[in-house]
ROMARBA-631682 format. One record per atom (N, C-alpha, C): residue number from 1; x, y, z; residue in one letter; atom name. Coordinates in nm, 4 decimals, always signed. Example, Ala and Ser with C-alpha at 12.3 -4.5 7.8 and 13.67 -1.06 7.14 Angstrom:
2
+-----+----------+----------+----------+------+------+
| seq |        u |        v |        w | type | atom |
+-----+----------+----------+----------+------+------+
|   1 |  +1.3190 |  -0.5690 |  +0.7800 |    A |    N |
|   1 |  +1.2300 |  -0.4500 |  +0.7800 |    A |   CA |
|   1 |  +1.3200 |  -0.3300 |  +0.7800 |    A |    C |
|   2 |  +1.2850 |  -0.2250 |  +0.7080 |    S |    N |
|   2 |  +1.3670 |  -0.1060 |  +0.7140 |    S |   CA |
|   2 |  +1.2900 |  +0.0030 |  +0.7870 |    S |    C |
+-----+----------+----------+----------+------+------+
This chain:
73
+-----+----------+----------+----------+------+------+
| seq |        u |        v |        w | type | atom |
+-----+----------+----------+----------+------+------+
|   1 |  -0.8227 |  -1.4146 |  -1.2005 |    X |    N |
|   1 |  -0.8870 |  -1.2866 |  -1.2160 |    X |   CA |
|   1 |  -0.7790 |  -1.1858 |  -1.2550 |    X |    C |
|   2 |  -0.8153 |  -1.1039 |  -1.3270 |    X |    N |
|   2 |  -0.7031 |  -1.0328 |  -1.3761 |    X |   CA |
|   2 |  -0.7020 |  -0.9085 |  -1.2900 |    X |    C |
|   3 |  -0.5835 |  -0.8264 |  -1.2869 |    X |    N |
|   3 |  -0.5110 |  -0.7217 |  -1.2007 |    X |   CA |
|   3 |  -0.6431 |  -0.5971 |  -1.2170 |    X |    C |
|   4 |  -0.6821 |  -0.5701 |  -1.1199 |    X |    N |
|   4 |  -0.8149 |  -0.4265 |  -1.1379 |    X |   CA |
|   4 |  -0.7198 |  -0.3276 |  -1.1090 |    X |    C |
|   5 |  -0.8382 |  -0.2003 |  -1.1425 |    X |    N |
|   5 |  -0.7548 |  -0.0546 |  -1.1542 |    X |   CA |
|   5 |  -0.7447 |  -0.0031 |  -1.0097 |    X |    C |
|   6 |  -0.8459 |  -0.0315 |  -0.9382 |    X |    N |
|   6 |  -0.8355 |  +0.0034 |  -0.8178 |    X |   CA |
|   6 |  -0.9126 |  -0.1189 |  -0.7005 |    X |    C |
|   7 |  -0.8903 |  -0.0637 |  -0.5935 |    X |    N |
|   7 |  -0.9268 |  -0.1503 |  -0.4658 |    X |   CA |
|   7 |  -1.1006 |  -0.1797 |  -0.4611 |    X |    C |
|   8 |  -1.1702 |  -0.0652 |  -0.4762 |    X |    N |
|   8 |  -1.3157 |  -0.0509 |  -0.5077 |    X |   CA |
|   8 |  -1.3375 |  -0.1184 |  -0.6143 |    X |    C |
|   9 |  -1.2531 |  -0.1677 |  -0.7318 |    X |    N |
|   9 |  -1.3248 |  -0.2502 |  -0.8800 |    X |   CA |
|   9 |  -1.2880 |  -0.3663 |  -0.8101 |    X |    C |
|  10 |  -1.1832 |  -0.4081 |  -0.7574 |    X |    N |
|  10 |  -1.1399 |  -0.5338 |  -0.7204 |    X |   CA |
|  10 |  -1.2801 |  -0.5853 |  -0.5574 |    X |    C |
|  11 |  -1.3230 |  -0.5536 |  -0.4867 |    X |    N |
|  11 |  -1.3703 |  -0.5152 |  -0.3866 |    X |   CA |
|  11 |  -1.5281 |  -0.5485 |  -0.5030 |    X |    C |
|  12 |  -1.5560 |  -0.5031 |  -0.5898 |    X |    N |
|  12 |  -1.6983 |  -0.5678 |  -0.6423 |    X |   CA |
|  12 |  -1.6392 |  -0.6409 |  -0.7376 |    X |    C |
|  13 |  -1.5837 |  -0.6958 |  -0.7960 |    X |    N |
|  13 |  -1.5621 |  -0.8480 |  -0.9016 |    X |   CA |
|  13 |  -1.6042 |  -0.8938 |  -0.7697 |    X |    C |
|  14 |  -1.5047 |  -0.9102 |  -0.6619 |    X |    N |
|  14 |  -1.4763 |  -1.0286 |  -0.5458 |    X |   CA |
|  14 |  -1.6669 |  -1.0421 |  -0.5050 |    X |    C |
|  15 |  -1.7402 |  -0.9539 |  -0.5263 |    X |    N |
|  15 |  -1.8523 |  -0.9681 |  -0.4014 |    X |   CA |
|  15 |  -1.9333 |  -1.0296 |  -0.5468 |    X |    C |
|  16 |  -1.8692 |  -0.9707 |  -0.6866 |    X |    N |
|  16 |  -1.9959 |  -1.0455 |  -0.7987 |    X |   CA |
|  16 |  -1.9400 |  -1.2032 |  -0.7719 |    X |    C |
|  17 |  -1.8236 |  -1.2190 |  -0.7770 |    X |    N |
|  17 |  -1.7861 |  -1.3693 |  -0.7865 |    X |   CA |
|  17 |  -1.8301 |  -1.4518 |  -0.6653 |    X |    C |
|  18 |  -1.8432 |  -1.4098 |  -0.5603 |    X |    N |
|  18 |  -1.9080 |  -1.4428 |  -0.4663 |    X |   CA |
|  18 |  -2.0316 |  -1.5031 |  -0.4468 |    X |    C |
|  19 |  -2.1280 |  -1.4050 |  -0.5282 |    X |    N |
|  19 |  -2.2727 |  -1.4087 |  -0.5391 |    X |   CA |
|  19 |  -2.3043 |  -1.5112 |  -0.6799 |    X |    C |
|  20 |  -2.2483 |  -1.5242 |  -0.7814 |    X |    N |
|  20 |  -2.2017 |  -1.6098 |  -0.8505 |    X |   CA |
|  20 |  -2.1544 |  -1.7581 |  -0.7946 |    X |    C |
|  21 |  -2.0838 |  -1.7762 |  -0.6971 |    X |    N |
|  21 |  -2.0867 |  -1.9040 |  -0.6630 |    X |   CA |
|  21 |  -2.1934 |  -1.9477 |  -0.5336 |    X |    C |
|  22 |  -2.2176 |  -1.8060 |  -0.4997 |    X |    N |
|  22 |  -2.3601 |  -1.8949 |  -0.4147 |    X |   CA |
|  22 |  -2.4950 |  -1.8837 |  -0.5104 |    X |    C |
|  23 |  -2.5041 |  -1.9058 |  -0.6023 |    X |    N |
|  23 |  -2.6023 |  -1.9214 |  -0.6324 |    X |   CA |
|  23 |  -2.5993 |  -2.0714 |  -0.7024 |    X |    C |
|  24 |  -2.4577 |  -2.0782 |  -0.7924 |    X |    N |
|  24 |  -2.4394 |  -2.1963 |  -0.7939 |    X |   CA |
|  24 |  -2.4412 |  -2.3171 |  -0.7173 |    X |    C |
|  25 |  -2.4780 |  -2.2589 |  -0.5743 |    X |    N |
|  25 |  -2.4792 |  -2.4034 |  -0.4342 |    X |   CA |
|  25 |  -2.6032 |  -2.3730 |  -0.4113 |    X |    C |
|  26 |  -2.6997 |  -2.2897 |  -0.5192 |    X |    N |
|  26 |  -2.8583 |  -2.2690 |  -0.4440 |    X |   CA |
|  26 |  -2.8484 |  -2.1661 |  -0.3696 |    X |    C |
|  27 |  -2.8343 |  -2.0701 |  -0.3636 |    X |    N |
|  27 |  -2.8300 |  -1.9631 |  -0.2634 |    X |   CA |
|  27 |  -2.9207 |  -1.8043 |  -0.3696 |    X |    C |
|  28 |  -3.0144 |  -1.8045 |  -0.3330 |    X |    N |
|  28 |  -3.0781 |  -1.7295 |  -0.4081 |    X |   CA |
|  28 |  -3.0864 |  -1.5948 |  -0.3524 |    X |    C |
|  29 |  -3.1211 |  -1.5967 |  -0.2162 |    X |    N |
|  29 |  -3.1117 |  -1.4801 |  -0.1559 |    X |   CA |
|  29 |  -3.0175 |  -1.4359 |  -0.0478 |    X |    C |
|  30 |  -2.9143 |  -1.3468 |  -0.0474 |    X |    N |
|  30 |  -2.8306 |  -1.3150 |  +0.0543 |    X |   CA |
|  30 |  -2.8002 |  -1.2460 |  +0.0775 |    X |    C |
|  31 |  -2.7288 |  -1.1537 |  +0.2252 |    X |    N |
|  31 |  -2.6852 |  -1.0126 |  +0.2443 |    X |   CA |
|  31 |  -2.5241 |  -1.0193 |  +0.2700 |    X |    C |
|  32 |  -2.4529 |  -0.9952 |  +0.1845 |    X |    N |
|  32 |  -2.2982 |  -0.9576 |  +0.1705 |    X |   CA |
|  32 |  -2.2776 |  -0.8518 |  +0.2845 |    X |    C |
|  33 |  -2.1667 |  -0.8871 |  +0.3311 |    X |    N |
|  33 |  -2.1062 |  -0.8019 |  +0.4215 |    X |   CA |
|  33 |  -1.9510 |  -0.7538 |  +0.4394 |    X |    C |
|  34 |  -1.8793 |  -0.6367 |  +0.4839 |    X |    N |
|  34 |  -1.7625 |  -0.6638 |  +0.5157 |    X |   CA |
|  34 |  -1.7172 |  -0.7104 |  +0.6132 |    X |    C |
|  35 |  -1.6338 |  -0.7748 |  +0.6965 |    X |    N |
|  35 |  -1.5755 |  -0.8040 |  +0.8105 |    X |   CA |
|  35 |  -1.4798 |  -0.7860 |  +0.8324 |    X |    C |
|  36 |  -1.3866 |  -0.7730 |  +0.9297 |    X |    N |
|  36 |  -1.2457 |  -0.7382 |  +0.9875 |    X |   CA |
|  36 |  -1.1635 |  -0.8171 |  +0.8984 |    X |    C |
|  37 |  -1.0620 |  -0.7695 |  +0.8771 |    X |    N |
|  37 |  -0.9099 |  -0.8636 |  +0.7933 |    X |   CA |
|  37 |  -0.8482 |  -0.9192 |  +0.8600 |    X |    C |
|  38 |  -0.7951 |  -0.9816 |  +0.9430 |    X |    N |
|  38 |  -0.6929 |  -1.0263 |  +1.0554 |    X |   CA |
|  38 |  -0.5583 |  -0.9744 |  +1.0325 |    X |    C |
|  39 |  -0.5580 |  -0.9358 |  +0.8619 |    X |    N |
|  39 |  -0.4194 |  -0.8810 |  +0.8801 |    X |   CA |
|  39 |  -0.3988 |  -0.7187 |  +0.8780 |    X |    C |
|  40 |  -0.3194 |  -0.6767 |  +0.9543 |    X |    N |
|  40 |  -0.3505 |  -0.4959 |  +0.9736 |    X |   CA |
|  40 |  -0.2189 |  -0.4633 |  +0.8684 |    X |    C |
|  41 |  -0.1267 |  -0.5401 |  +0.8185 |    X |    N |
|  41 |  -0.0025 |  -0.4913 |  +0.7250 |    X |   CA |
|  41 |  +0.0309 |  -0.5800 |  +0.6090 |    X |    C |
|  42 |  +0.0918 |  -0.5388 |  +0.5282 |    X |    N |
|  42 |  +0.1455 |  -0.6225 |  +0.3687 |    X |   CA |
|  42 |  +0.2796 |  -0.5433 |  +0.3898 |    X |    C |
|  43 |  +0.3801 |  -0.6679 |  +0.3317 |    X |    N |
|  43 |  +0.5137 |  -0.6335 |  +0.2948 |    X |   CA |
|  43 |  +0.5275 |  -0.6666 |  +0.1799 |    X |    C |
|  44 |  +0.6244 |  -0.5199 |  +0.0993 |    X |    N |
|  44 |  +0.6832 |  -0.6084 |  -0.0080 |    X |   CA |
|  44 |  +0.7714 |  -0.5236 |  -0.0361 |    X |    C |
|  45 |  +0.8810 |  -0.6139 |  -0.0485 |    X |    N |
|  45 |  +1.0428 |  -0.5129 |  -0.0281 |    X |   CA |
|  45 |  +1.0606 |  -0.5758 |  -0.1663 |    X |    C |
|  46 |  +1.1228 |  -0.4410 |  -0.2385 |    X |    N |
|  46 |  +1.2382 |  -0.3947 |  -0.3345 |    X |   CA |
|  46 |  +1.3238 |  -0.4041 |  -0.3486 |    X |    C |
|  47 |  +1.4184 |  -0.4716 |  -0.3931 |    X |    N |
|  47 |  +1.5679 |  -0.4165 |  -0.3532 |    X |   CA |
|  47 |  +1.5979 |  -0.3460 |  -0.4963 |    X |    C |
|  48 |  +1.7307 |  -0.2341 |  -0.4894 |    X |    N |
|  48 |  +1.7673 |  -0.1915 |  -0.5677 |    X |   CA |
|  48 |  +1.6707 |  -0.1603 |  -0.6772 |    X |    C |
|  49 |  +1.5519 |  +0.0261 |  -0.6144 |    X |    N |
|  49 |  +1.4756 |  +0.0631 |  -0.6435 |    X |   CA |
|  49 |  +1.5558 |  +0.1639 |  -0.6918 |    X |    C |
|  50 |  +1.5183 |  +0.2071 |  -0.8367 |    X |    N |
|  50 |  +1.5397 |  +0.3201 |  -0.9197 |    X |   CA |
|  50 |  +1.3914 |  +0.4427 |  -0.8821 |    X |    C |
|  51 |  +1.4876 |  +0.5845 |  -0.8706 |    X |    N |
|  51 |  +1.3809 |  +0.6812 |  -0.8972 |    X |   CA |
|  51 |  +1.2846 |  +0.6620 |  -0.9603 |    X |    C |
|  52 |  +1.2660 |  +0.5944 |  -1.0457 |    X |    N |
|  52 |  +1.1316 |  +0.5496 |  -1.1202 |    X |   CA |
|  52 |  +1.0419 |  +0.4538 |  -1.0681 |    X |    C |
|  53 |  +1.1389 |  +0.3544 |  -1.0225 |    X |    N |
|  53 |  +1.0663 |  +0.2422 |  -0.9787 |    X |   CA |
|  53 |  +0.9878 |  +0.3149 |  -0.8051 |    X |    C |
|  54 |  +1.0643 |  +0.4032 |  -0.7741 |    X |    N |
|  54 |  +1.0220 |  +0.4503 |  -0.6749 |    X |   CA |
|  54 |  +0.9093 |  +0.5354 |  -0.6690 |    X |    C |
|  55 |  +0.8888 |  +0.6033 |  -0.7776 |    X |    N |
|  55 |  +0.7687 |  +0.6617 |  -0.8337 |    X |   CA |
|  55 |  +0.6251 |  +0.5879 |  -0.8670 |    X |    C |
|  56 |  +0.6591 |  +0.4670 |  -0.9182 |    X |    N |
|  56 |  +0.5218 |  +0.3748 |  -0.9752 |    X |   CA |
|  56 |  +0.5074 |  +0.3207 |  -0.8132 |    X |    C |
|  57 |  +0.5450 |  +0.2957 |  -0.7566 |    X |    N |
|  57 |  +0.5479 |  +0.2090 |  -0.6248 |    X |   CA |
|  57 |  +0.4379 |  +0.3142 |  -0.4755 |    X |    C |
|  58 |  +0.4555 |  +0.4563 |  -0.5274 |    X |    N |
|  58 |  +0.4083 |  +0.5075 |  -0.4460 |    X |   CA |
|  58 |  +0.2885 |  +0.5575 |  -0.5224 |    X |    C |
|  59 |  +0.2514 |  +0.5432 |  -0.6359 |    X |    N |
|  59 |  +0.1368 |  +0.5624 |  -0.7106 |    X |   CA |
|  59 |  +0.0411 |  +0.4328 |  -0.6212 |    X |    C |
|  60 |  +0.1362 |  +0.3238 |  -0.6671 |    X |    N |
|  60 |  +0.0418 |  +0.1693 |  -0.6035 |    X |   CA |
|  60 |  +0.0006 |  +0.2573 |  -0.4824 |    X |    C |
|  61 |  +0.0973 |  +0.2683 |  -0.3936 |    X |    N |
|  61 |  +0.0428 |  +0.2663 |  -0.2669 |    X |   CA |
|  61 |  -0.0549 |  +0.3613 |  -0.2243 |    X |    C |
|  62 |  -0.0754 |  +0.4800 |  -0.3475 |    X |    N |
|  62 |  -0.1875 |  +0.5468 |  -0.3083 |    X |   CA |
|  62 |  -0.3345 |  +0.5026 |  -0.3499 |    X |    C |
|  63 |  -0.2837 |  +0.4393 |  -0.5031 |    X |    N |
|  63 |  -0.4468 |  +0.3743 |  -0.5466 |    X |   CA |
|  63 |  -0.4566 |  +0.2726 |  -0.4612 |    X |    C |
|  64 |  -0.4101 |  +0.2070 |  -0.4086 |    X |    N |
|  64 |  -0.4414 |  +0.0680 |  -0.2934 |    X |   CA |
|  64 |  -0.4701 |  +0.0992 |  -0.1197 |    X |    C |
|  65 |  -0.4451 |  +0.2374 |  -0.0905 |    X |    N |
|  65 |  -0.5037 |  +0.3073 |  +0.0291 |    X |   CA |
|  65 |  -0.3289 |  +0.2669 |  +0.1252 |    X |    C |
|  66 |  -0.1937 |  +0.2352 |  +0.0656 |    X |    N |
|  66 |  -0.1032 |  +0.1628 |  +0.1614 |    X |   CA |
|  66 |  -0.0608 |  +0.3092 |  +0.2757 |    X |    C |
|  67 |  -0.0480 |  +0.2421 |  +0.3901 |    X |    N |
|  67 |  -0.0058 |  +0.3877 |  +0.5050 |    X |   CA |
|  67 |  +0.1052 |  +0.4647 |  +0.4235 |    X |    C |
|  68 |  +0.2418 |  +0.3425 |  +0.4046 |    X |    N |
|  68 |  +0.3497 |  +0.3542 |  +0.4686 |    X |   CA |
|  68 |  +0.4583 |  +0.3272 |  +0.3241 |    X |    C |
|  69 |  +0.5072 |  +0.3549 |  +0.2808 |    X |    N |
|  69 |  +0.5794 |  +0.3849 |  +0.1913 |    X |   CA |
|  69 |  +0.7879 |  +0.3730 |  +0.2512 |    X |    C |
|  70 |  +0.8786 |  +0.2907 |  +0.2519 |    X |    N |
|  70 |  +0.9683 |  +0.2930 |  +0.3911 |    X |   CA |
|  70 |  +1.0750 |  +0.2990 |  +0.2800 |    X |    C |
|  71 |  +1.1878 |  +0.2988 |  +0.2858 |    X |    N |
|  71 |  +1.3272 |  +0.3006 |  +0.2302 |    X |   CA |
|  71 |  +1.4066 |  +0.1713 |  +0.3207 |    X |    C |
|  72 |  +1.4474 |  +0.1084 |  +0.2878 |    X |    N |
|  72 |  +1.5075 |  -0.0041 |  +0.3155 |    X |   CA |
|  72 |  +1.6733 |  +0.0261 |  +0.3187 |    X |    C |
|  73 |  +1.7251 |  +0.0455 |  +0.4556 |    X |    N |
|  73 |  +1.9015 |  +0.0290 |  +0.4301 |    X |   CA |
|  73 |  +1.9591 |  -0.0823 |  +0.4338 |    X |    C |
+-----+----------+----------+----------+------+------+
């Protein structure tokens, strides 16, 4: 699946592709739901981040809803 613009486009492909493969197992009628994530955090460290790179990185983290934005020593 290719990279979406935001969390909400990605968030309905996932529920069309979903509904798409249950129908393919016979599933004609169903009610989609959200449920808890088990995971409450994502890491992903940088090293040797340029002002720029530091700029696109906190764009991500706002279109993707991320808390926490950290500097690494």
């Amino acid at each position: 699946m290719p990279a979406q613009a935001s969390r909400e486009n990605l968030q309905r492909k996932l529920g069309e592709l979903r509904r798409r493969n249950m129908r393919e197992h016979g599933v004609r009628t169903a009610v989609l739901t959200d449920t808890p994530h088990p995971l409450t955090r994502q890491w992903l460290r940088v090293h040797n981040a340029d002002a720029a790179l530091r700029t696109r990185l906190d764009e991500m983290r706002q279109r993707y809803g991320a808390q926490d934005l950290l500097t690494c020593t």
